[in-house]
C-alpha positions in Angstrom: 6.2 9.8 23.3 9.0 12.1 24.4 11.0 14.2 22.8 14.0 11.4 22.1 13.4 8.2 20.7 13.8 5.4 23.4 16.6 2.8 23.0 14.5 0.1 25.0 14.6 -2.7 21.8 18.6 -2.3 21.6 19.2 -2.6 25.5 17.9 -6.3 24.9 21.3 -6.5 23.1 24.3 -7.5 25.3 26.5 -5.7 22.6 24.3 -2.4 22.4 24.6 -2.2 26.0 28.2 -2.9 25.7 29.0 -0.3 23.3 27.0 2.2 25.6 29.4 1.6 28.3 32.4 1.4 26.2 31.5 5.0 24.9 31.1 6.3 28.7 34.3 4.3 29.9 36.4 5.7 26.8 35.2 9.2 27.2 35.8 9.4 30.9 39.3 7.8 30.4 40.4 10.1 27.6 39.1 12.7 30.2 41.2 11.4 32.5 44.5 10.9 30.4 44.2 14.6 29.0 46.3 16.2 31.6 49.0 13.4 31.0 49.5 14.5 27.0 47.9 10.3 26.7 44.5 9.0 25.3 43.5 5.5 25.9 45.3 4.2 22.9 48.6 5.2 23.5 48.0 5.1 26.8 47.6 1.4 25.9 50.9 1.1 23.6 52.9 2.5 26.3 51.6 0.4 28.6 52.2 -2.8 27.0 55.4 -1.5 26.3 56.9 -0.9 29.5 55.4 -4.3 30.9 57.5 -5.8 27.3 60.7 -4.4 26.7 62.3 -4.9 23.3 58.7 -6.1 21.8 58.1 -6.0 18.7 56.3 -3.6 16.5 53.9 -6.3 14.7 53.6 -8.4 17.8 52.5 -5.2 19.9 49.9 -4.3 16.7 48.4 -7.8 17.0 48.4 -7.6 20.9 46.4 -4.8 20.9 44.4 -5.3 17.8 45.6 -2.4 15.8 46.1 -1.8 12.0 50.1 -1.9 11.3 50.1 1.9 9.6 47.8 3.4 12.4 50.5 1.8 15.1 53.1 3.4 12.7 51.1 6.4 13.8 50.9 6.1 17.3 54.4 5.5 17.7 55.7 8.5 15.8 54.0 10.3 18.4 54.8 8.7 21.2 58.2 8.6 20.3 58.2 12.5 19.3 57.2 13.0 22.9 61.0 11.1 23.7 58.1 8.3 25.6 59.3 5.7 23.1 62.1 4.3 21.3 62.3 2.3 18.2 65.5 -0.3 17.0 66.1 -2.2 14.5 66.4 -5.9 15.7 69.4 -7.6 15.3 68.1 -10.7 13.8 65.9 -9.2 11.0 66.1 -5.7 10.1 62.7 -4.9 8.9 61.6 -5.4 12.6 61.6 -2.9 15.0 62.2 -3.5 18.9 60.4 -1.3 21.1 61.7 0.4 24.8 59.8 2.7 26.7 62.4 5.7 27.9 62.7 6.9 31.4 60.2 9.6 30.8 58.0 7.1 29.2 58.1 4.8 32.4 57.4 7.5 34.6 55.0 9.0 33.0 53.0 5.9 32.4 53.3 4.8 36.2 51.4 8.5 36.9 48.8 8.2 34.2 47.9 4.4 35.4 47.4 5.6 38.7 45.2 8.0 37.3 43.5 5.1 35.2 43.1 3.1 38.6 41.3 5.9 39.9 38.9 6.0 36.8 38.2 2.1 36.7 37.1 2.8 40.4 34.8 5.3 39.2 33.3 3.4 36.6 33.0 0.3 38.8 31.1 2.3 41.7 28.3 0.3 43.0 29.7 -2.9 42.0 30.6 -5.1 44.7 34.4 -6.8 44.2 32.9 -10.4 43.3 30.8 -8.4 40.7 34.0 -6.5 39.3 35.1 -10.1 39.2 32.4 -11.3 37.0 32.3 -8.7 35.0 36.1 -9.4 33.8 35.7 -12.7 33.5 32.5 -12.9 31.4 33.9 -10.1 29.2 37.0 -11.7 28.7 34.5 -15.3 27.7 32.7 -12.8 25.4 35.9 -11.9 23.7 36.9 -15.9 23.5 33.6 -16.7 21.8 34.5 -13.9 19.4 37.8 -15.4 18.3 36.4 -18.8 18.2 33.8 -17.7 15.9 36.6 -16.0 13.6 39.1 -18.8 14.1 36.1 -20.8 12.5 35.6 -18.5 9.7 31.9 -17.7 10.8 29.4 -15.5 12.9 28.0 -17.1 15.6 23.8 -15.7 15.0 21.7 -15.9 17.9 
């Protein structure tokens, strides 16, 4: 035996190996978002909120699957950066409409090239049919998940 424990029984796991990516894909990416002032969260919330603008603070935390007070979070900082800006809506003013600034835009558009360039390394080796696959079994994986929640249960193996 060596001087680390093998992982051999967890790698029969889909999810253990998942996770193992995830963790090398989220450190790279943070890596790579660094220089921008941006991690891969509010990387994220910018993102979704250039491609929406005017969305809404509780439809962007359920978009990207994120506790209401730790968006709160996110947003005070992106929007003390002058990347973000918050308004009340007009129809109900306990809502909050979201616009990315000028900054904001521009900044995103140079940190998702950068992000580009990362998913390229990550995907290295993997032909563009298998890139393919890979999205659209993950993306199955995730609809199993909700299905399994919508129905109030955990699918076991």
């Amino acid at each position: 035996m060596g001087d680390s424990p093998a992982d051999s029984s967890l790698r029969a796991f889909m999810g253990y190996d998942m996770k193992r990516a995830f963790t090398a894909i989220q450190s790279d990416v943070n890596a790579t978002l660094q220089p921008f002032g941006l991690r891969m969260l509010t990387f994220s919330v910018l993102t979704v909120i250039r491609d929406n603008p005017g969305l809404r603070q509780s439809r962007l935390a359920e978009v990207l699957m994120i506790e209401r007070p730790n968006l709160v979070l996110i947003l005070d900082e992106l929007e003390g950066m002058d990347l973000v800006t918050r308004t009340r809506a007009r129809d109900d003013r306990r809502a909050y409409e979201l616009k990315v600034t000028l900054k904001g835009r521009r900044l995103c558009d140079r940190a998702g090239q950068a992000v580009a360039e990362h998913d390229a390394r990550m995907a290295r080796g993997l032909s563009a049919e298998e890139r393919a696959a890979l999205h659209r079994a993950l993306r199955q994986i995730e609809s199993n998940g909700r299905s399994s929640d919508d129905a109030g249960e955990i699918s076991r193996p």
